[in-house]
N, C-alpha and C positions, 0 to 999 in steps of 0.2 A: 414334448418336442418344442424344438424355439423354435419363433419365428423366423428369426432370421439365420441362416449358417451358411457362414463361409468357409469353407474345407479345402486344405494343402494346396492356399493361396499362392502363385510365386509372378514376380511380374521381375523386369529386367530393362534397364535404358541403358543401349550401350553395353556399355562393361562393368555400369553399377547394378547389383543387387539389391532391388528397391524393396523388395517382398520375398520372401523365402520359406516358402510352407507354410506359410501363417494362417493360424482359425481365429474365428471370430462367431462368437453367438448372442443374439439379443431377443430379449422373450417379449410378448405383449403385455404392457402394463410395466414395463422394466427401462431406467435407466442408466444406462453400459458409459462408463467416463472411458477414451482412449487416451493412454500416458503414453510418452516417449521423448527421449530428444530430439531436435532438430535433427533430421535424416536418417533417424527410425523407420521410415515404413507409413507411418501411421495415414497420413496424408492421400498417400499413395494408395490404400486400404482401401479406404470409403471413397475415394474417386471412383475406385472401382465397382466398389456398391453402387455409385450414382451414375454409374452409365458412361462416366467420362473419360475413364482409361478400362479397356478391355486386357484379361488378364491374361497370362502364358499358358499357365498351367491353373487345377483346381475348379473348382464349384459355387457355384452359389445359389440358396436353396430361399425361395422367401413363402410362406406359407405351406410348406410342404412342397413346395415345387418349383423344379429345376429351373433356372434362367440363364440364359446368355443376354448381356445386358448389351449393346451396341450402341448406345446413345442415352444420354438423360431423358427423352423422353420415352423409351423401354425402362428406363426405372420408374418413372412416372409412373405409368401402365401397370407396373407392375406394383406399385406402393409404395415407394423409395423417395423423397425426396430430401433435398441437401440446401441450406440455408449459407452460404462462403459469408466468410469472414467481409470481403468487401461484396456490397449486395448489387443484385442484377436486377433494378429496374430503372425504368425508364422518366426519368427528375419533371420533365414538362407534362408528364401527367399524371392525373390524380390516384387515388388507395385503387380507389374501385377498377378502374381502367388498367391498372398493372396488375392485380389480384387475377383478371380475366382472359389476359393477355393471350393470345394462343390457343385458347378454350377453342375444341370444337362445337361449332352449334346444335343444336338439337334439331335431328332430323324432318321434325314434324314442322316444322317452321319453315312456308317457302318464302316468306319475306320479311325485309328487315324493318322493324321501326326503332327509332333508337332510343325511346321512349320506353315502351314496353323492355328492350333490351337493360336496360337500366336497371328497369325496376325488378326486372327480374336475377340481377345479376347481384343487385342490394339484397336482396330478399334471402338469397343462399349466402352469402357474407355475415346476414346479420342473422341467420341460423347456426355457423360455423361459430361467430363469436360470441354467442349463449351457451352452446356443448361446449365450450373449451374454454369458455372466464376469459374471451378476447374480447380488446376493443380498439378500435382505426375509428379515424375523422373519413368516412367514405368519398368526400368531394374536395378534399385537402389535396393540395399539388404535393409530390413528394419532396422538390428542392423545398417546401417550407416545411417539412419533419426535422423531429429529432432523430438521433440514429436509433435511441430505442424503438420512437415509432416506425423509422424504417423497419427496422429488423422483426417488428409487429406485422408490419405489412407483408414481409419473404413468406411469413410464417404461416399467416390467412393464406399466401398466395400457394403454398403445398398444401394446406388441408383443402381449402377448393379445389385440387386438382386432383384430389384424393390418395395426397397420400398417407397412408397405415403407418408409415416408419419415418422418423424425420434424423436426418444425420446435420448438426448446429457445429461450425467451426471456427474456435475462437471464438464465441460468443458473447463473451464478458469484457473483453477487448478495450473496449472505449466506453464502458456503461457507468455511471453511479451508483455508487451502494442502493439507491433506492430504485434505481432500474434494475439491478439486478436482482434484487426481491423480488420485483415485477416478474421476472424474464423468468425467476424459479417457481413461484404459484403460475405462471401461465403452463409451465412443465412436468407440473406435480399434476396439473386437471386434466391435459395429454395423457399421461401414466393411468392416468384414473379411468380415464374414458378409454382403454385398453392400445395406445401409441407404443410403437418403440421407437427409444429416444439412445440417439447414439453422439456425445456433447464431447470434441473435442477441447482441453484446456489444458494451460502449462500451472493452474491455478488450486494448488492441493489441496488450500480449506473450503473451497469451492467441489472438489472432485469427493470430501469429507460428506458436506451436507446436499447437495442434490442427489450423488449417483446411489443408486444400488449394488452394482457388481463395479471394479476395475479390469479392464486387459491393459496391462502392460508391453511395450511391444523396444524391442533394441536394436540395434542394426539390423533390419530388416524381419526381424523374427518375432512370434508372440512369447514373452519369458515367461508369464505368467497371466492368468484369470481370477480374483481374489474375490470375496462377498466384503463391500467395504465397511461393515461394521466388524468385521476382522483382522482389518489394517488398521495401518495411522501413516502419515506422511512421511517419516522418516525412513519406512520398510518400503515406501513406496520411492522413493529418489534410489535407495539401497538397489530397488530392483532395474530400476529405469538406465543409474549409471555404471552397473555393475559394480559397486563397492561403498563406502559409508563416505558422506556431502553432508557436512554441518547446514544447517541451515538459519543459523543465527545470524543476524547483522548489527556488529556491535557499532551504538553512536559515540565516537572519539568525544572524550569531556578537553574541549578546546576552549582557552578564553577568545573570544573576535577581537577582532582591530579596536580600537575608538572610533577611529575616521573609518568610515565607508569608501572601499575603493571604486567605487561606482554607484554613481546616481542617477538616477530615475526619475525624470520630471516632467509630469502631463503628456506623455509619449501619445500620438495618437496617427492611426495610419486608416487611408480608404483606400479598397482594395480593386481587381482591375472590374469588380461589373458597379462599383461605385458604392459599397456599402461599407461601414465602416465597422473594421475588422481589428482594432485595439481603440479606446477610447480614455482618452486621459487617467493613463497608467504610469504610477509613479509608486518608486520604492528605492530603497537603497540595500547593497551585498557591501559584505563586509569581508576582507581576508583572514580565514579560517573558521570560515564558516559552511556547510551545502543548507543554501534558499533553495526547495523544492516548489517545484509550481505543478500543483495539480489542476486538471477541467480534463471536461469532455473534448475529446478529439477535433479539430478544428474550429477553436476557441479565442487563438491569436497567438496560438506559442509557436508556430512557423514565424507570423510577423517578427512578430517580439526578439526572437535569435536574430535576423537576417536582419533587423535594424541596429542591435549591439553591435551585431562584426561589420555592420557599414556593406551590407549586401543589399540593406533596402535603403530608401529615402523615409525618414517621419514626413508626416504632412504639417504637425506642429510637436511641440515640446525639445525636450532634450536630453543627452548623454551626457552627463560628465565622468573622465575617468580620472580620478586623485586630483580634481577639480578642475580638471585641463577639455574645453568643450570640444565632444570628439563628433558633437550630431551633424550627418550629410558628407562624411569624409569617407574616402574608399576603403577596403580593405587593406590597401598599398599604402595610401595617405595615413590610415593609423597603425601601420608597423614600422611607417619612416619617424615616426614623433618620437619612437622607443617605448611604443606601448606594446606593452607584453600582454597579448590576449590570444585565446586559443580557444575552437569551436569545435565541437565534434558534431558533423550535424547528423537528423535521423536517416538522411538517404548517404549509406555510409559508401555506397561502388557510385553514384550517378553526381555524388557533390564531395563528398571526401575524398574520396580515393578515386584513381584510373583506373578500372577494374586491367585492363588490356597491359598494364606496364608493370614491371617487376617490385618485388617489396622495396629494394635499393632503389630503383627511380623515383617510387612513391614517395619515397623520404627525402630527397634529394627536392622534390617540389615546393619543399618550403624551405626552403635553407640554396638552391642553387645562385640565386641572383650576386653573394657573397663572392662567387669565384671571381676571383683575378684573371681578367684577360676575357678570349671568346671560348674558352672550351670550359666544359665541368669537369671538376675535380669527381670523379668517380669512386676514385680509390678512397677519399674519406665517407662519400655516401656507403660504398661499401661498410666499413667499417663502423658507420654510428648504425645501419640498418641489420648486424650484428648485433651492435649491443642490444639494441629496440628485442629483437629476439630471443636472446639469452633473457634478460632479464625480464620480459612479459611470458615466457614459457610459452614463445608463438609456435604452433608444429607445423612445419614445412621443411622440402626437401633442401633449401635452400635460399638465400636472402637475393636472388637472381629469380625467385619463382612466379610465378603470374600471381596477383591479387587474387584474380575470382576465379582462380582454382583452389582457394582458401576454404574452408569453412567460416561460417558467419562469425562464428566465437573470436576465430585467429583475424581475420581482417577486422574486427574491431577492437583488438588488439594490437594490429598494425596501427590503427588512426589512433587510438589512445595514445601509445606507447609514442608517436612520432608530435603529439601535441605536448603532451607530458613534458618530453624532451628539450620543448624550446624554453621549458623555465618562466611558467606564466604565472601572472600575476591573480590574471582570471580564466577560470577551464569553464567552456559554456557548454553543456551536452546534453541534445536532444533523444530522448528516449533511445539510452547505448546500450540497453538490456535487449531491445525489439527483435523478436525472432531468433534469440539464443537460447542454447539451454542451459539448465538450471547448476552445473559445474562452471559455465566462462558469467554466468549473471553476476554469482557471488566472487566470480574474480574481480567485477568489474567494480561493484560495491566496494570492496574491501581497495582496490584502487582509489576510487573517489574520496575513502574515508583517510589514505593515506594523502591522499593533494590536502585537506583538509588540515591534517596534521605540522604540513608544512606552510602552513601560515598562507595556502593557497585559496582566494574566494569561490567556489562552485557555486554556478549555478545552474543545478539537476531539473531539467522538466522528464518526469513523466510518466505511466498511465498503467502504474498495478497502484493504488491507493497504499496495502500495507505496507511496502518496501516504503513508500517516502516517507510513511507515518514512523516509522522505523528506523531511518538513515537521515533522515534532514531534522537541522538545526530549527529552522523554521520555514514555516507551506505556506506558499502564496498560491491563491483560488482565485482563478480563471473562468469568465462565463464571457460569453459573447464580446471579446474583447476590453471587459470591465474586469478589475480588480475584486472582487467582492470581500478581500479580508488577507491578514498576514497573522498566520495563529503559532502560537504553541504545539506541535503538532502532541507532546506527552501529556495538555492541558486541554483540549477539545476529545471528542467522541469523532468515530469514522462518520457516524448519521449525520453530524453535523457539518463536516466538512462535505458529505452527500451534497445537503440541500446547498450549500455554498455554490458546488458543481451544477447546478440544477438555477443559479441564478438569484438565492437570497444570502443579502447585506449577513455579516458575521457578528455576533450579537456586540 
C-alpha cells in the first residue's frame, strides 16, 4: 500500500477544470517527479495535498488513513509538508527561530526561559540535521542566506514539524549546479530514511536522475504513472503535450559584427537599502550574436536591464550604444536619438504589457506617439497587432482580446512579437522562458536564434543553465553584482560555470 493516495481527484475554479479525476500515489522511501504544462493541474494537485486548496470531489488517503485536509496545518498533523518555490520565512530572523516558528510548546513546561528554549530547540534541529545529511548556520539571519540555504532552512523547518512526506516546487529554479547536488544527496538521505518526496520541475535531466516513478498530468487529468528508468525525456514531453516537441536547440553559426553595438564600462549601481548590487561591470554585445548571462537569482540582472533601457540611473560607469553615450538618459530620451533597442522584461503583465488592455492597444503602446494629430490611428494598430499574431502563431479569439486572458506562452508572444517588430538593433530579454511550457520555450529559443540571424545583438539572461550553454554565443557569469568571467560556453564545463555562479574568478 503507498503512502500516500489521492483518488478521483477533481477540483473546479469558476468554469476552469483544474483537476479532473486525477490519482496520485507516493510510497515511503520513494521519489514521484510531477510533469505537466503550465495549467495542467499539477499545482493545483499538491496544493491540495498541503492543505491549501480543499478538493470538490475524491480522497485522500496518507498512511492508510482518510483525511480531509482544511488548512496547511491539518497537513502538517497529518505528515504533509510543502517547500513553494518562493519561501515562507521570516528575513529579520534567524534559521533557528524560523525552523520553530509556530511550534506548539510542550505541555510540561509552565515557564518560559529563552535560554533553555534555544537550546532546546538547537538540539532537535541539530538531531534532524544528522538523520538526514542537513546543515544551516542556526544563528544566521535569513536576509544574509543564499537561496540554497534558504530552501535548507523550509526544509529543516517541515522535518521539525514532522513532516513524513515533503512536496518541493520548483526547486531547482535559481540553484547552481553544485547546489543542486546539494539539494539531490539531501533528497536521496530523505528517501533513505524512509520520506516521501513529491519534486515538482519543468527540468527532465533532472526528473531523469533524482525521481523514481513519473506522473504525468495534461489539462487537468493524470495521462500517465511511468517507473523512470522506463522512460526517457522525449516520451516524456510526447506525454505532457500530447504529441512529438523536438527538443534540440540549434546554435545558428553566425559571424558577429567587428564593432560592438554596445558597451559596457564599469557600470556600477547601489541599490535602495544602500548595498551595492552591480559592481564595476563592464562588457561588450556584438550584433549577431545572444551574450547569455548566467547567476543566481538576484545577482544584478534586474539592475543590469533597467540601467540598459535607461529605467535606472548607474551611480558610476557607462553605456555606449555604436559609441553614442546613452548612460542616465530615459527610456523616451533613447528612442528620440533613433536608437533601436528593445526590452522584454521578466515581469511580462506588471512591466511589459497592460494586462487589463487588448492585444491591439498593447501594440499600439509603443508605436502610438507617431500619430498625427490627438487621436490614435487604431485601424493600423489593428492591423500590425494582426500581423504580430499570424505570424508568432499567438491563440486567441481575437487581436481586441484581453492580455491576461492569455496563457503565459501567447502573452509572451505578444511582447516578443511587438518588440521584434520595432526592427531593433538590440533585443534585451529577461528570463522570457519563466513559467512556460516546454512547446512556447522552444518557440521562443528558435525566435531568439532567428533575431540572431538577422545581424540582431541579444542579450539573453536566464536561469535553466543547459538552455544558455546550448543557445548562446557566449555566457557572462553573474555573482553578487561582479562580473566573474565571459566564457565559451562549448569550451567550459557546467561545474565550472557552477562555481563561477557561486562567486569564483573564471580561470
Amino acid at each position: 500500500m503507498h503512502y500516500i493516495e489521492m483518488q478521483h481527484i477533481s477540483k473546479r475554479f469558476g468554469t476552469v477544470q483544474a483537476n479532473d479525476d486525477v490519482g496520485l500515489t507516493v510510497g515511503r522511501g520513494e521519489i514521484l517527479a510531477l510533469l505537466g504544462e503550465n495549467g495542467s493541474g499539477k499545482s493545483t494537485l499538491v496544493n491540495m495535498l498541503a492543505g491549501i486548496y480543499i478538493p470538490d470531489s475524491g480522497s485522500i488517503h496518507i498512511g492508510g488513513k482518510q483525511y480531509r485536509l482544511w488548512s496547511p496545518n491539518d497537513a502538517i498533523t497529518a505528515g504533509v509538508g510543502m517547500v513553494h518555490q518562493h519561501f515562507k520565512l521570516v528575513p529579520v530572523m534567524n534559521a533557528w527561530e524560523n525552523i520553530s516558528l509556530g511550534e506548539e510548546k510542550p505541555e510540561e513546561r509552565s515557564f518560559f526561559n529563552p535560554f533553555i528554549e534555544k537550546r532546546r530547540v538547537v538540539k532537535k534541529i541539530a538531531d534532524l540535521e544528522e538523520r538526514f545529511g542537513l546543515k544551516t548556520v542556526h544563528d544566521r539571519k535569513i536576509y544574509d542566506m543564499s537561496v540554497s540555504e534558504k530552501q535548507t532552512v523550509e526544509i529543516i523547518k517541515m522535518l521539525y514539524r514532522g513532516a513524513t512526506a515533503l512536496i518541493l516546487d520548483e526547486p531547482t529554479a535559481v540553484l547552481a549546479p553544485q547546489e543542486i547536488k546539494r539539494l539531490f544527496s539531501m533528497l536521496k538521505n530523505m528517501k533513505q530514511e524512509g520520506c516521501a518526496v513529491i519534486i515538482i520541475t519543468h527540468k527532465l535531466n533532472e526528473v531523469m536522475e533524482i525521481s523514481d516513478r513519473v506522473t504525468v498530468m495534461r489539462k487537468g487529468k493524470s495521462i500517465a504513472t511511468v517507473n523512470t528508468a522506463d522512460t526517457n525525456p522525449r516520451e516524456l514531453t510526447g506525454m505532457m503535450v500530447g504529441g512529438s516537441v523536438s527538443l534540440e536547440i540549434t546554435r545558428e553559426k553566425t559571424l558577429p559584427h567587428d564593432k560592438p553595438v554596445m558597451e559596457v564600462k564599469s557600470l556600477s549601481c547601489i541599490g535602495t537599502e544602500g548595498e551595492l548590487v552591480l559592481d564595476d561591470a563592464s562588457f561588450d554585445l556584438y550584433g549577431g550574436e545572444i551574450l547569455g548571462v548566467a547567476g543566481i537569482a538576484g545577482s544584478g540582472q534586474k539592475e543590469l536591464c533597467e540601467i540598459l533601457t535607461g529605467l535606472r540611473k548607474a551611480h558610476s560607469g557607462s553605456v555606449l550604444f555604436q559609441g553614442d553615450n546613452i548612460t542616465g538618459l530615459s527610456p523616451r530620451q533613447i528612442k528620440n536619438r533613433g536608437i533601436s533597442m528593445s526590452f522584454v522584461p521578466e515581469d511580462r503583465l506588471g512591466m511589459g504589457l497592460a494586462g487589463g488592455m487588448s492585444i491591439t492597444e498593447n501594440v499600439l503602446l509603443r508605436s502610438y506617439e507617431k500619430n498625427p494629430g490627438i487621436f490614435v490611428n487604431r485601424t493600423a494598430g489593428s492591423i500590425l497587432a494582426k500581423k504580430i499574431v499570424e505570424r508568432y502563431d499567438v491563440s486567441t479569439p481575437s487581436v481586441q482580446h484581453t492580455i491576461r486572458k492569455l496563457s503565459g506562452g501567447n502573452i509572451q508572444k505578444v511582447l516578443l512579437g511587438r518588440e521584434i517588430d520595432l526592427d531593433p538593433k538590440v533585443l534585451i530579454t529577461a528570463y522570457p522562458v519563466r513559467g512556460l511550457d516546454i512547446g512556447a520555450s522552444y518557440f521562443i529559443y528558435d525566435l531568439l536564434s532567428e533575431q540572431k540571424k538577422k545581424g540582431i545583438a541579444v542579450l539573453f539572461i536566464g536561469e535553466d543553465l543547459d538552455v544558455l550553454m546550448e543557445l548562446c554565443d557566449r555566457l557572462m557569469v553573474i555573482h553578487a553584482g561582479s562580473i566573474m568571467g565571459i566564457v565559451d560556453p562549448r569550451q567550459v564545463s557546467k561545474e565550472d560555470i557552477g562555481l563561477m555562479m557561486l562567486g569564483e574568478k573564471a580561470a
